[in-house]
Structures are given as structure tokens and as C-alpha cells.
N, CA and C atoms as an extended XYZ file, in Angstrom:
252
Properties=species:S:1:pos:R:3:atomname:S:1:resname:S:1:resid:I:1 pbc="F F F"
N         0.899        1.765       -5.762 N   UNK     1
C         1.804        0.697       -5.369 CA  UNK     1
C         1.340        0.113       -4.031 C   UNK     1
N         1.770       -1.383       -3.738 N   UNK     2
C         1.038       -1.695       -2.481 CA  UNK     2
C         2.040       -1.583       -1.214 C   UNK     2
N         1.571       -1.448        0.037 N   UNK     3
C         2.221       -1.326        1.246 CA  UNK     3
C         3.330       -2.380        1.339 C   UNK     3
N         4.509       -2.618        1.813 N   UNK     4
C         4.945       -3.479        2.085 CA  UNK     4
C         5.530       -2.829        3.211 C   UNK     4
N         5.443       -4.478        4.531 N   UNK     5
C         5.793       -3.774        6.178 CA  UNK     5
C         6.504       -5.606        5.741 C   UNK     5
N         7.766       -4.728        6.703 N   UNK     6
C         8.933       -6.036        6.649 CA  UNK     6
C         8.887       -6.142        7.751 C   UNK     6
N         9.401       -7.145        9.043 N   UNK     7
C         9.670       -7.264        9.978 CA  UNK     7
C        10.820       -7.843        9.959 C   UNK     7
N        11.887       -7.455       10.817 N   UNK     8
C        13.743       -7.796       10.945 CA  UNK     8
C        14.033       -7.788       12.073 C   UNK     8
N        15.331       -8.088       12.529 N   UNK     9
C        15.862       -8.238       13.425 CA  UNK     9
C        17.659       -7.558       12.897 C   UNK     9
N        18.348       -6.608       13.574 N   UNK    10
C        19.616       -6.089       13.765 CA  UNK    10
C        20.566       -7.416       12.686 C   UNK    10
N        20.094       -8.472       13.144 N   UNK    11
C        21.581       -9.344       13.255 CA  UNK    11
C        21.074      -10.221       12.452 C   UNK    11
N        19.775      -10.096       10.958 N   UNK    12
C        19.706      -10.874       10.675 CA  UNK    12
C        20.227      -10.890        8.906 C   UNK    12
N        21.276      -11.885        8.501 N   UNK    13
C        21.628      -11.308        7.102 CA  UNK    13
C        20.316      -11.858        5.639 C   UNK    13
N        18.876      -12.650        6.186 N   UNK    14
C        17.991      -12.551        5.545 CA  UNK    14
C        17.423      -11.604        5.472 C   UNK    14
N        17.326      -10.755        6.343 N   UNK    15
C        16.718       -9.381        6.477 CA  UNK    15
C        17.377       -8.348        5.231 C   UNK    15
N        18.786       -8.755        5.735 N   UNK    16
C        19.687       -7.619        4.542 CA  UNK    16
C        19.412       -7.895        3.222 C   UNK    16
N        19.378       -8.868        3.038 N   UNK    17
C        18.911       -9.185        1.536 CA  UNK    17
C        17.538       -8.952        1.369 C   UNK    17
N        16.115       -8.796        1.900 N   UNK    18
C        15.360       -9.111        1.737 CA  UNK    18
C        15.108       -7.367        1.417 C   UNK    18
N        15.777       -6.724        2.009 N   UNK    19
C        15.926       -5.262        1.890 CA  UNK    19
C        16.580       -4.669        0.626 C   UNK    19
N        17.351       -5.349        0.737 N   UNK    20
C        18.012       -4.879       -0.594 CA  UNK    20
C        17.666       -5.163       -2.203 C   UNK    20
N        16.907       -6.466       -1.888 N   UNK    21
C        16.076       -7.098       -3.017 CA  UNK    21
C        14.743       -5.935       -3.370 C   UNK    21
N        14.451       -5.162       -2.420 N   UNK    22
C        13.098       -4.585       -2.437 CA  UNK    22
C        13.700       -3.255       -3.093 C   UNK    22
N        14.988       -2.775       -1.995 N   UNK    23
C        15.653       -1.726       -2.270 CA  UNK    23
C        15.751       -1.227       -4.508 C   UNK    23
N        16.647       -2.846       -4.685 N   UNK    24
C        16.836       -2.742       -6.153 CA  UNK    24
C        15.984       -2.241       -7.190 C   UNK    24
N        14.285       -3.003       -6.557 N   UNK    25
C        13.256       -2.736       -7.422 CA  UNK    25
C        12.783       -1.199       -7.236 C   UNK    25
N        13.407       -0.620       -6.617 N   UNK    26
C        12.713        1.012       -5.924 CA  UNK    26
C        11.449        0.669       -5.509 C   UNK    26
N        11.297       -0.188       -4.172 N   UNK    27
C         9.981       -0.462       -3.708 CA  UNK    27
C        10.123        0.178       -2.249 C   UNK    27
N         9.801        0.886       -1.928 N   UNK    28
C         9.219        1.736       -0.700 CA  UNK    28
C         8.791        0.505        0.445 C   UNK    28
N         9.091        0.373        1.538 N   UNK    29
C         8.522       -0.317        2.448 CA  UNK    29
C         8.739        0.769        4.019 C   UNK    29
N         8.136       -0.343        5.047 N   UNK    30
C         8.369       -0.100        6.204 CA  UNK    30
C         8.720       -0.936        7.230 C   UNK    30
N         9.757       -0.874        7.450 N   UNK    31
C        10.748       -1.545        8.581 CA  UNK    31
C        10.144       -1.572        9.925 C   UNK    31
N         9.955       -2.943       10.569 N   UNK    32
C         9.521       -2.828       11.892 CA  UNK    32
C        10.515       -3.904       12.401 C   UNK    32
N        11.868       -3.306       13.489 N   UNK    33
C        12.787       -4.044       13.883 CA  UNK    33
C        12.332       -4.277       15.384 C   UNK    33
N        12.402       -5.377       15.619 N   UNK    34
C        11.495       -6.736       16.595 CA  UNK    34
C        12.902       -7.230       18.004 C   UNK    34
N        13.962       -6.476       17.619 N   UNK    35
C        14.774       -6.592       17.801 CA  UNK    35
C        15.094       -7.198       19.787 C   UNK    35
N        14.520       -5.952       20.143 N   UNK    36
C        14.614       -5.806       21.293 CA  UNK    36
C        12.990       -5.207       22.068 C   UNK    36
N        11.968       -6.348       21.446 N   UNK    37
C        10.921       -5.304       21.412 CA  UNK    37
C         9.721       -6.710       21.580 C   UNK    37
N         9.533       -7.810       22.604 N   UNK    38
C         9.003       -8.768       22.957 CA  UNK    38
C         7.354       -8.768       21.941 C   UNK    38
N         6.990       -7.294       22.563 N   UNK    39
C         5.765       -7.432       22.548 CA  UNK    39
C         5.309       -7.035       20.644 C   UNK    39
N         6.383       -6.686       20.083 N   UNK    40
C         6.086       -5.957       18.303 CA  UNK    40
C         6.476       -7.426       17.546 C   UNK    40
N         7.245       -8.287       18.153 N   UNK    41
C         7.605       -9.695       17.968 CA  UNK    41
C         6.505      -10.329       17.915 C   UNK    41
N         5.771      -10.626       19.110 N   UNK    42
C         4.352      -11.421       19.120 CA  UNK    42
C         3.328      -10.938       18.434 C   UNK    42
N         3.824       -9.519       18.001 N   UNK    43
C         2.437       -8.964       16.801 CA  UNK    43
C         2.660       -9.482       15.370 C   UNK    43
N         3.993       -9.674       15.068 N   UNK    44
C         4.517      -10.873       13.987 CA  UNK    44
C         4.257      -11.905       13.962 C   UNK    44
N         4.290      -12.728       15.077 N   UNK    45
C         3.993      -14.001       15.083 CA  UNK    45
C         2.389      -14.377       14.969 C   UNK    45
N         1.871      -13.171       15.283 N   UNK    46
C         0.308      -13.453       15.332 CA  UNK    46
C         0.093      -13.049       14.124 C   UNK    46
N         0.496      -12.070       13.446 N   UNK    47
C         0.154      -11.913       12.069 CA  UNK    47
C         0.329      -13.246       11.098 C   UNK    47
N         1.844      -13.642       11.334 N   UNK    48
C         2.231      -14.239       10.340 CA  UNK    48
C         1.940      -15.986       10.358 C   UNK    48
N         2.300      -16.465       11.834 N   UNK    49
C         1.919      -17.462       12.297 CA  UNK    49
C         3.500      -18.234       12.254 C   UNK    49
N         4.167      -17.332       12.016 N   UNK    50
C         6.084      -17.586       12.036 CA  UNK    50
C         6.338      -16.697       12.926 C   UNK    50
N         8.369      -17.383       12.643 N   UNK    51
C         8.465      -17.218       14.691 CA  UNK    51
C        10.021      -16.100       13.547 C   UNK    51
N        10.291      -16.692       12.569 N   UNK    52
C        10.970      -16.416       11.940 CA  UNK    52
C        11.236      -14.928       11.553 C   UNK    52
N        12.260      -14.030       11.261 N   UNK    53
C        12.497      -12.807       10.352 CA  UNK    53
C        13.189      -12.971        9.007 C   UNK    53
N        13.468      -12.721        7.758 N   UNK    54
C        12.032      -11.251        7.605 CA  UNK    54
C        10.605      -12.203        7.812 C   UNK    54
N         9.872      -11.136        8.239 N   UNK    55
C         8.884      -11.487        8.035 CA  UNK    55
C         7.959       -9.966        7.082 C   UNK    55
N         7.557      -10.749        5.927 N   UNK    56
C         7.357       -9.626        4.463 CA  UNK    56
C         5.685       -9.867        4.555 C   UNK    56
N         4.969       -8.400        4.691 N   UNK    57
C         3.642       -8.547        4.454 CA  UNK    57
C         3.406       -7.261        3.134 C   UNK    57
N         2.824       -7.346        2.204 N   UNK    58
C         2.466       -7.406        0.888 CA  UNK    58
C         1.037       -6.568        0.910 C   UNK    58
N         0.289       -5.562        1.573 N   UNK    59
C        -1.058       -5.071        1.609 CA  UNK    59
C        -1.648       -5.583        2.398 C   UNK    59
N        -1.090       -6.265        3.554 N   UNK    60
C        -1.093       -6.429        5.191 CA  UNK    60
C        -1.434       -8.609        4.390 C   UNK    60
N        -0.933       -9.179        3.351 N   UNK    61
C        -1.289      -10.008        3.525 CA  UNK    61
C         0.561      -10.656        3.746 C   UNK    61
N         0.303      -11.352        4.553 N   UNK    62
C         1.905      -12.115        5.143 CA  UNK    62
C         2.349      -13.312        3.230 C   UNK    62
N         3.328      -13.196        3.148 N   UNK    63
C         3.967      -13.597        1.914 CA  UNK    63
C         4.959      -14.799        2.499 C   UNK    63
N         5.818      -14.189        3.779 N   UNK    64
C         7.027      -15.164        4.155 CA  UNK    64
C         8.038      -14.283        4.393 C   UNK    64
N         8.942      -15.125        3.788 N   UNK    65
C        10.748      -14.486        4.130 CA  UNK    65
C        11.046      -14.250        3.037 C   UNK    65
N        12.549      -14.066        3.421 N   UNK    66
C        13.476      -13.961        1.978 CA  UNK    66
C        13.341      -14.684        0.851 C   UNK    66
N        13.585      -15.913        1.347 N   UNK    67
C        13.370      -17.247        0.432 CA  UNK    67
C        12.161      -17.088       -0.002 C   UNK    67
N        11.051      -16.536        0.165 N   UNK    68
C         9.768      -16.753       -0.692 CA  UNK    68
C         9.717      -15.532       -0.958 C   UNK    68
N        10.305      -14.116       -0.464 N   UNK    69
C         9.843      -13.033       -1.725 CA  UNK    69
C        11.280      -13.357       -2.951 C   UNK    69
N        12.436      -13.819       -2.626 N   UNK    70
C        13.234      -14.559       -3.948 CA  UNK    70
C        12.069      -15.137       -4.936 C   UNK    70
N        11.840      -16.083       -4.552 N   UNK    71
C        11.031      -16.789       -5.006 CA  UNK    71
C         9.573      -16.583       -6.070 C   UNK    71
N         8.925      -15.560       -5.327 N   UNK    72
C         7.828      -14.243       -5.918 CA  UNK    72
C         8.533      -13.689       -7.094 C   UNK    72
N        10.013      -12.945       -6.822 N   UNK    73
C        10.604      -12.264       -7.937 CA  UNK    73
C        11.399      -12.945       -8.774 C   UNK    73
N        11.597      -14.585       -9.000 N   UNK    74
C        12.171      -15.280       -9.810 CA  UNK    74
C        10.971      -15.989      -10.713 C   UNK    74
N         9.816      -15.914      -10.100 N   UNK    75
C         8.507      -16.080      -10.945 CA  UNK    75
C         7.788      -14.983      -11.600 C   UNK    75
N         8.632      -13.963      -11.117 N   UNK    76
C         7.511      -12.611      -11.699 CA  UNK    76
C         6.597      -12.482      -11.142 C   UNK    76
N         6.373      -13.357      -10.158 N   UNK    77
C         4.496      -12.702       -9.724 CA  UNK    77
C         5.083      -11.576       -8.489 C   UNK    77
N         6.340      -11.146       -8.107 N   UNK    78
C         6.578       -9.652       -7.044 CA  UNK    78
C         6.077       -8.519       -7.926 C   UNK    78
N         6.113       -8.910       -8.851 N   UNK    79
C         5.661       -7.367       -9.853 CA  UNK    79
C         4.114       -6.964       -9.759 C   UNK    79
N         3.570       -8.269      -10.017 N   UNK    80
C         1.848       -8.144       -9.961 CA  UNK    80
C         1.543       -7.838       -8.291 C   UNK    80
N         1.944       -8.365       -7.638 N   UNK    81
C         2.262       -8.415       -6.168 CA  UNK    81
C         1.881       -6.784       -5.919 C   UNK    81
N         2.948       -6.184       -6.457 N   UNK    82
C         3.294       -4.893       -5.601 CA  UNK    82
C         2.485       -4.183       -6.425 C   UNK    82
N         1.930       -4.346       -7.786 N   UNK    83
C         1.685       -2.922       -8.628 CA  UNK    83
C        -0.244       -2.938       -8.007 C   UNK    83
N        -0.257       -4.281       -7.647 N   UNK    84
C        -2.124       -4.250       -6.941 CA  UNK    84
C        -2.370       -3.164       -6.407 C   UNK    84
């Protein structure tokens, strides 16, 4: 199965969903909360090139947010996605 590293924030309710969407499929990830944490923030933004949370990386390749892993799993391609 492939890595998935989320990046969130405490207070964000895209985050909750974006978790729980992953949660449903029994997909294993790793939470990195940016919260209060300047410098794990700018390692997001440099990864991703967004300022935004979630921020969803897929086998270290950046995918987006909520709205685009929705999006992945209303097309079916989150399945091919994750089983790489």
C-alpha cells in the first residue's frame, strides 16, 4: 500500500473529513499537524507549493486537499492511487 502523509491544522474541518474519508477506506496514513509549528508549515508549502491544509501527499507525490482527494475517490483513481 502507498504512504500517505497528510498535513492539518487543529481547527481545520477539511482536515476532519479528509481523515475520515481515508479513515473509511482503512487507509493508514501519517498526520503532520502544522498547527503551531512555523517551520513544519514551510516544509508544506515547499513541498506542496500551497499555503492551504489538508495538504495530502500520496508516495511523497502532493495530490491537494480534501476537495481533490473527494475528487480522486469519486473517479476511482484513490484506489489505483493507494494500491501503487
Amino acid at each position: 500500500m502507498a504512504k500517505v502523509v497528510m498535513y492539518t491544522t487543529q481547527y481545520c474541518p477539511y482536515c476532519v473529513r479528509a481523515k475520515a474519508l481515508l479513515r473509511h477506506k482503512g487507509v493508514a496514513f501519517e498526520e503532520i499537524d502544522v498547527s503551531d509549528d512555523e517551520a513544519l508549515r514551510e516544509k508544506m508549502i515547499e513541498a506542496s507549493g500551497r499555503r492551504t491544509v489538508p495538504q495530502i501527499f500520496i508516495d511523497d507525490a502532493p495530490i491537494g486537499g480534501f476537495e481533490e482527494l473527494r475528487a480522486l475517490e469519486d473517479e476511482g483513481a484513490l484506489d489505483r492511487l493507494l494500491a501503487a
